[in-house]
C-alpha positions in Angstrom: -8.2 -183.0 0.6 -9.7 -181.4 -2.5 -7.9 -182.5 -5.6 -6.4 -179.8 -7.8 -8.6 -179.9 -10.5 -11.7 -178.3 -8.0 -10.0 -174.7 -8.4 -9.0 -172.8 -10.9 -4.9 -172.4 -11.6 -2.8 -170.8 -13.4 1.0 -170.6 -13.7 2.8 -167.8 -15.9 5.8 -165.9 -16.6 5.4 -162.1 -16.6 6.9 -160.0 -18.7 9.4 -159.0 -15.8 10.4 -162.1 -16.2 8.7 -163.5 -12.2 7.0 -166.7 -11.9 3.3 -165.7 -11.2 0.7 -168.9 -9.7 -3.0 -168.1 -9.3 -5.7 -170.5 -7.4 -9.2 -169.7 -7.2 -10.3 -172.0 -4.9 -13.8 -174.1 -4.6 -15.8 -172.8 -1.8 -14.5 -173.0 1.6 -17.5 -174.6 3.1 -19.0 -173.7 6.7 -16.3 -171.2 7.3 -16.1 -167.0 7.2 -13.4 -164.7 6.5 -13.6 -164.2 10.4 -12.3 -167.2 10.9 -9.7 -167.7 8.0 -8.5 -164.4 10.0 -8.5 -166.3 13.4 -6.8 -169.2 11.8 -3.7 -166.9 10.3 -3.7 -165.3 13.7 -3.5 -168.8 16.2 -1.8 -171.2 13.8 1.6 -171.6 16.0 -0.9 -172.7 18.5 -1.8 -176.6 19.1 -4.9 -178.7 18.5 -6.2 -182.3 19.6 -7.3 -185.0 17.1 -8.0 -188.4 17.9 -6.7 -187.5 21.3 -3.5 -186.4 20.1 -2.0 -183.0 20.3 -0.3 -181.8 17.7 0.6 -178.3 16.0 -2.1 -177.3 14.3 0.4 -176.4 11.0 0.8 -179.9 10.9 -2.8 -180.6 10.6 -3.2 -178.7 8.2 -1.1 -180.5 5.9 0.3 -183.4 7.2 2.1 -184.7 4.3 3.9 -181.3 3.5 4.3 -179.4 6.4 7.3 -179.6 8.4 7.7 -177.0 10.4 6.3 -173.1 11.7 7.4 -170.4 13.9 6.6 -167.2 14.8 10.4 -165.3 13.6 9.5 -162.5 15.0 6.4 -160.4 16.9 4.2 -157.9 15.3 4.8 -153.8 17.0 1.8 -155.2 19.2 3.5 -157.8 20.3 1.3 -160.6 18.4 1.3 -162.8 15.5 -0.7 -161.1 12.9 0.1 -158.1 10.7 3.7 -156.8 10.8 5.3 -160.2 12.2 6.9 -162.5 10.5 6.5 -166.5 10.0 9.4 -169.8 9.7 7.7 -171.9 7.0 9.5 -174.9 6.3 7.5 -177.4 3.7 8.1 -179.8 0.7 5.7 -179.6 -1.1 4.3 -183.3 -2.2 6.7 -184.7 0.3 9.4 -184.3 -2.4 12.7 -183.1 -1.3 13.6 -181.2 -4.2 10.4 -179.2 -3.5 11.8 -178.5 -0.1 10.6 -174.9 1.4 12.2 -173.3 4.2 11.7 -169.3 4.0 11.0 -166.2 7.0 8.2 -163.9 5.5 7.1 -160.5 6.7 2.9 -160.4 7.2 2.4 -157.2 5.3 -1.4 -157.6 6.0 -3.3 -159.8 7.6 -7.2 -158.8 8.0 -10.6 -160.3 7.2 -9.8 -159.5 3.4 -7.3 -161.9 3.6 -3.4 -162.4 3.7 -0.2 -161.2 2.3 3.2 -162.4 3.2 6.4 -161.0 1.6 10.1 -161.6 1.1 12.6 -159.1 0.9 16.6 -159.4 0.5 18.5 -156.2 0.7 15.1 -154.4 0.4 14.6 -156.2 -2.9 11.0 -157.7 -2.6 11.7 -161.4 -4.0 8.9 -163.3 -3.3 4.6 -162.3 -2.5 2.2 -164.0 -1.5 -1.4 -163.2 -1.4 -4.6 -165.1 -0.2 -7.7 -163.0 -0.5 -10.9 -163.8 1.4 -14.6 -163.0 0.5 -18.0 -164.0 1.5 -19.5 -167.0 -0.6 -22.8 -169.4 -0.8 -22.4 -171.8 2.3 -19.2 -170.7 3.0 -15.6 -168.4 2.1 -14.3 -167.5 -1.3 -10.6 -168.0 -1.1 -8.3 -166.4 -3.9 -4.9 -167.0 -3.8 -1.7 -165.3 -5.8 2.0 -166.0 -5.1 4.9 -163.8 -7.4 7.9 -165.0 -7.4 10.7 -162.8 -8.2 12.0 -159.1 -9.1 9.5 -156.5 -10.8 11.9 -154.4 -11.5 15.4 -152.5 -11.1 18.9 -153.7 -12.2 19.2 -157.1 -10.7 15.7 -158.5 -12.1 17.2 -160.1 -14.9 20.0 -162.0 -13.3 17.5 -163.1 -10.2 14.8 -164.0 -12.2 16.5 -166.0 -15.0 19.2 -167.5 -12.6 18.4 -167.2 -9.1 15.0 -167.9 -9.1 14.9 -171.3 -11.2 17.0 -172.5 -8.5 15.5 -171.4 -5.4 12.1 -171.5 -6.7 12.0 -173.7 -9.7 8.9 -173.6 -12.0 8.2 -177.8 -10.8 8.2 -176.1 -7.5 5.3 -173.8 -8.5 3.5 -176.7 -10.1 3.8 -179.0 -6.6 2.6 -175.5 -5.0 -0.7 -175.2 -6.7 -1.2 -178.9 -5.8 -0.4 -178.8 -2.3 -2.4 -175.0 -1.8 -5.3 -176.5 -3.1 -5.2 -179.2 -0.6 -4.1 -177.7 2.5 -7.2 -174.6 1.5 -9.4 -177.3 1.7 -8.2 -178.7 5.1 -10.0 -176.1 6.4 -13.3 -176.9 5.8 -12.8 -180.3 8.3 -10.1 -178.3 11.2 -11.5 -174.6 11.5 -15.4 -174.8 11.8 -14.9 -177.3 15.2 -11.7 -175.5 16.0 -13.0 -172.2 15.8 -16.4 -173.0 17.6 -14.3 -174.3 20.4 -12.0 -171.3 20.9 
């Protein structure tokens, strides 16, 4: 795993008030926004390493992740856009960095990735990882925004729901541990992907 410092990150408050985390990543070597695509698309799936099988979500970090699921089917019946994914995580094996969350995949193309959380129709949580074409491999961007943008009840879940659910050591962990499991990929998806 790539240590944080190899990408760029930043973590803000905006003036709404949401925690906002930005990663550009170091290059994604030997792999294409094809396959970051593929990758999003298969990941409840299994893979072998050193003869073992295991979920591939484990793989990919195996300190941190716990657990996925595929919470519900896309229209088409499949796991990309317009389903939705059981993430369960702690994010630098600490337990009060503990994750567990259902989001909705609002896109999921070649571009890249966006998974959202709404309660009550309130979008509270976004997550973004865009996806490019670099020098020997992918550019990988990521954004996640956590909180309310706007309307009456961005004030009291920003300044004292979010801190708890989502606190801003929490966001600090989560740049650490994106950065890491991003560059997992370079060793899992160019084999995995060759082999499909």
């Amino acid at each position: 795993m790539k240590p944080v410092v190899s990408a760029k990150t930043t973590q803000s408050r905006l003036p709404s008030g949401q925690l906002d985390l930005t990663i550009e990543h170091d290059t994604v070597r030997g792999v294409t926004p094809a396959m970051l695509r593929w990758w999003f698309e298969t990941l409840g799936q299994t893979m072998t390493f050193q003869g073992q099988t295991y979920p591939r979500y484990l793989l990919w970090h195996p300190r941190d992740h716990i657990h996925w699921e595929l919470a519900a089917r896309s229209s088409t019946g499949g796991t990309g856009q317009g389903a939705s994914f059981r993430i369960v995580e702690a994010f630098a094996a600490d337990p009060a960095c503990y994750v567990d969350s259902t989001e909705f995949v609002e896109k999921l193309d070649e571009e890249g990735i966006a998974l959202v959380k709404r309660v009550a129709g309130v979008e509270v949580f976004r997550l973004e990882h865009r996806f490019g074409v670099a020098a020997g491999g992918a550019s990988y961007r990521s954004r996640m925004t956590v909180g309310v943008a706007e309307g009456w009840v961005r004030w009291p879940f920003n300044h004292l729901v979010r801190p708890k659910v989502f606190s801003d050591r929490m966001g600090t962990a989560w740049l650490t541990h994106n950065v890491e499991e991003v560059s997992m990929l370079e060793s899992l998806l160019p084999p995995l992907y060759a082999a499909r």
